[in-house]
N, C-alpha and C positions, 0 to 999 in steps of 0.2 A: 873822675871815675870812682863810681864804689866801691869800696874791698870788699870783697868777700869773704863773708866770717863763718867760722866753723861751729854748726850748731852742737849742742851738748851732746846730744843724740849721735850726733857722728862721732863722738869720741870713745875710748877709753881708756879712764880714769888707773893711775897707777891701784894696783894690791894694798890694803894696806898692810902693815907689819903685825905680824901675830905682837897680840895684848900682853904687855908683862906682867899688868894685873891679873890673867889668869892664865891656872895652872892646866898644864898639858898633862897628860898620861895615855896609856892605852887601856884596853881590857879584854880578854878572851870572850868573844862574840858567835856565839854558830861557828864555828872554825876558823875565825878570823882573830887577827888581833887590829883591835878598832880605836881607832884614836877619838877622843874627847879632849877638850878643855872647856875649862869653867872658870865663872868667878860674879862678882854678885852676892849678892845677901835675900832673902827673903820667902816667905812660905808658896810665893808663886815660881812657878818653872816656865821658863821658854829655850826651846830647844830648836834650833836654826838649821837648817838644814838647805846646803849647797847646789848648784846644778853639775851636770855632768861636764867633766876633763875637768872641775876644778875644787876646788879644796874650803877648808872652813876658814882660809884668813882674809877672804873675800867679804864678811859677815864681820869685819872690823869693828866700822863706824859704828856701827846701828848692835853692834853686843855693847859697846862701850857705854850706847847711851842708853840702851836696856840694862845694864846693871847697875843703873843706878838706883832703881826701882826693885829690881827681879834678880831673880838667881837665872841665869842663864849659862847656856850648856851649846857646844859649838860640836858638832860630827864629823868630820872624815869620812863619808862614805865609802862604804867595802868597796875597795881599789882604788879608790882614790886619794890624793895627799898620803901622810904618812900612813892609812889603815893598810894591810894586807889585802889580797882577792881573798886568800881562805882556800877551801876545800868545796868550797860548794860555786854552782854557777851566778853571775850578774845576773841579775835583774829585778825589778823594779818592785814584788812582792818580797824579794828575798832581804832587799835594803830596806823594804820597811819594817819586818821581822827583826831585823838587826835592832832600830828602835827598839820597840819593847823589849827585848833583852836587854838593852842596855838602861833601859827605865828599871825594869826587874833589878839590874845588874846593882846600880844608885838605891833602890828601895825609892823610886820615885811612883806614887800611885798615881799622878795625874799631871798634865802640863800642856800646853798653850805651844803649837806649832808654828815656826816661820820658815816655810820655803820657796827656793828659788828655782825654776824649771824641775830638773829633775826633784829637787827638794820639794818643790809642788805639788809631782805626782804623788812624792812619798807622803807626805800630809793629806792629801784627799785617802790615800789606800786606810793610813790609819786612821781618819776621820768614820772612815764605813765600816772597816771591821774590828775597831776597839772602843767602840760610843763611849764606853767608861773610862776609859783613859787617858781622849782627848779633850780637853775642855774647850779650846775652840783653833782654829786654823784660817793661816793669812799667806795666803798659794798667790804667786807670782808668777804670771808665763808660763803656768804648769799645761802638759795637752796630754789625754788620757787617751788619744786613740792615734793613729800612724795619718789621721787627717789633720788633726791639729798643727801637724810641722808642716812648717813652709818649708822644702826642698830647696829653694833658690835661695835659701841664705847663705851659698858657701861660697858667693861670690861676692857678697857683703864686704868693706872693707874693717870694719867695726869687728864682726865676726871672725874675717883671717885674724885681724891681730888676736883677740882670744884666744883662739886655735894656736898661735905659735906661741903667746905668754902660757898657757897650759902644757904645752911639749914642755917648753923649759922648767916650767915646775915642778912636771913629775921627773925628770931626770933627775933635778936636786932633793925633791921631797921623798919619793915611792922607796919603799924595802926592795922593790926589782925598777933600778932604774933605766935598765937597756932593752923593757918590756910594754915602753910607751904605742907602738905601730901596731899590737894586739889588744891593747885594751883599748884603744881609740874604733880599732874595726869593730870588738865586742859591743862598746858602746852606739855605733852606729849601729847596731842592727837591734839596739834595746829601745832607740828613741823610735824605731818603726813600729815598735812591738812586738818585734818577731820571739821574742821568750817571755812573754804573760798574754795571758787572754786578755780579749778587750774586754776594758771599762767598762760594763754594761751599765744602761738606766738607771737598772734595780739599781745597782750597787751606789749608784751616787744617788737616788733617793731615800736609800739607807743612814746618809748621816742625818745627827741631831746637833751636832754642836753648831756654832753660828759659825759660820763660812763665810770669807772675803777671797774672791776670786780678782784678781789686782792685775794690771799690765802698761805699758807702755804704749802712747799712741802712736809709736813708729816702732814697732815691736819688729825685726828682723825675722825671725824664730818662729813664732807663734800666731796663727790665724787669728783675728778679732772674732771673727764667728765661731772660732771655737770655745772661746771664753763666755762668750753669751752662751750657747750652748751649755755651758756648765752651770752658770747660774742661772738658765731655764730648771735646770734637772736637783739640784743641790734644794732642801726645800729651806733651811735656813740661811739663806747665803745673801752677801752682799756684792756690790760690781763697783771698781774702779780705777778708771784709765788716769792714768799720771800723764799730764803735757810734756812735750817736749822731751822722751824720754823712750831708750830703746830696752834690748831684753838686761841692759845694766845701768835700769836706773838706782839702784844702791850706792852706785859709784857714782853715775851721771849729774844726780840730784839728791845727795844724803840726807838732806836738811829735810827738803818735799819727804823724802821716802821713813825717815824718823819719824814724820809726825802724821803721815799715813799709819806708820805703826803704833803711835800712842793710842789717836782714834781707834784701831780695833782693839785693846787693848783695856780698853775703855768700855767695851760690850759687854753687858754681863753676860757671863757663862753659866 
């Protein structure tokens, strides 16, 4: 009889442990107080940026072996991990604004995006409306409009366990930890779009920096045709699907997803 073996894709890969090489702090952001960490050396910046229900210590592996090269800079999205919600509402224009503030915040004029779903979408928004400030971006499963999500991922076994590793994080991580059942409904209704305008053409024909639109060929999450889609529309962009790999190949396949990052990294900007 053959056993039956668990593909990588069906799994997920434990968190890893926030970096003791780099330092945590927060900063007053738009009405938030937004957690960063850093560490790294160098005149280039990469700044990583997480998917929704989870935090920056997700972005372990791959900060660790980007700082050995780069100064790189880890986010907490407004409400998420240790950041505050703030004063102002979620959503998906309001957490990219966050960005540049907190570039403004560093005196950082320019840096090189790496996001994951939501951290995705946040790198395409600043890709289109800060052409000067982004020097280029490597979007992961990011979907710019309330078609790009698959619906039927919540039955996904991959995707419950995230869902429950994410409750228990923010219970230990969040400033409000008994405020987990509100920020999960907020976010459900920010990945449909219901609080920013769609995406439009324009606006993804609008970037200049070189664009790597990246996913997993068993992506749970995210439509494949929504990804073509993007790099139809994106005029600088490149496309590519990682084997064997769902919406956490970071976790799934480090090594593969490392040196996906070197290669764009490697683009001149």
């Amino acid at each position: 009889m053959t056993e039956h073996l668990t593909k990588r894709w069906q799994t997920l890969p434990a968190t890893p442990a926030p970096l003791a090489s780099f330092k945590g702090q927060h900063a007053p952001i738009n009405g938030c107080s937004l957690y960063y960490t850093e560490g790294g050396t160098g005149d280039d910046v990469i700044i990583m940026l997480h998917g929704g229900m989870a935090n920056s210590d997700y972005w372990g592996i791959q900060a660790a072996y980007l700082a050995k090269t780069h100064r790189v800079i880890l986010v907490d999205s407004r409400g998420h991990g240790r950041s505050t919600l703030g004063d102002k509402p979620l959503s998906y224009a309001q957490m990219a604004d966050d960005i540049i503030h907190l570039m403004n915040h560093l005196e950082i004029p320019n840096a090189s995006l790496v996001g994951w779903s939501d951290g995705g979408v946040q790198s395409i928004i600043l890709a289109s409306e800060h052409p000067d400030r982004i020097k280029r971006i490597f979007a992961y499963g990011p979907h710019m409009s309330a078609s790009g999500l698959n619906l039927a991922c919540s039955g996904n076994k991959v995707v419950n366990a995230f869902v429950k590793r994410a409750t228990e994080d923010y219970r230990e991580l969040s400033p409000t930890p008994d405020k987990f059942d509100v920020f999960s409904k907020t976010l459900r209704g920010l990945w449909k779009w219901e609080h920013d305008a769609e995406f439009t053409e324009d606006r993804l024909n609008a970037i200049r920096c070189p664009a790597w639109v990246v996913g997993g060929d068993r992506d749970e999450m995210i439509h494949r045709a929504h990804l073509e889609y993007l790099v139809a529309h994106i005029p600088d962009s490149s496309y590519m699907i990682l084997p064997e790999t769902s919406h956490f190949a970071f976790l799934q396949a480090p090594l593969l997803f490392n040196e996906a990052l070197a290669d764009f990294l490697s683009v001149k900007a």
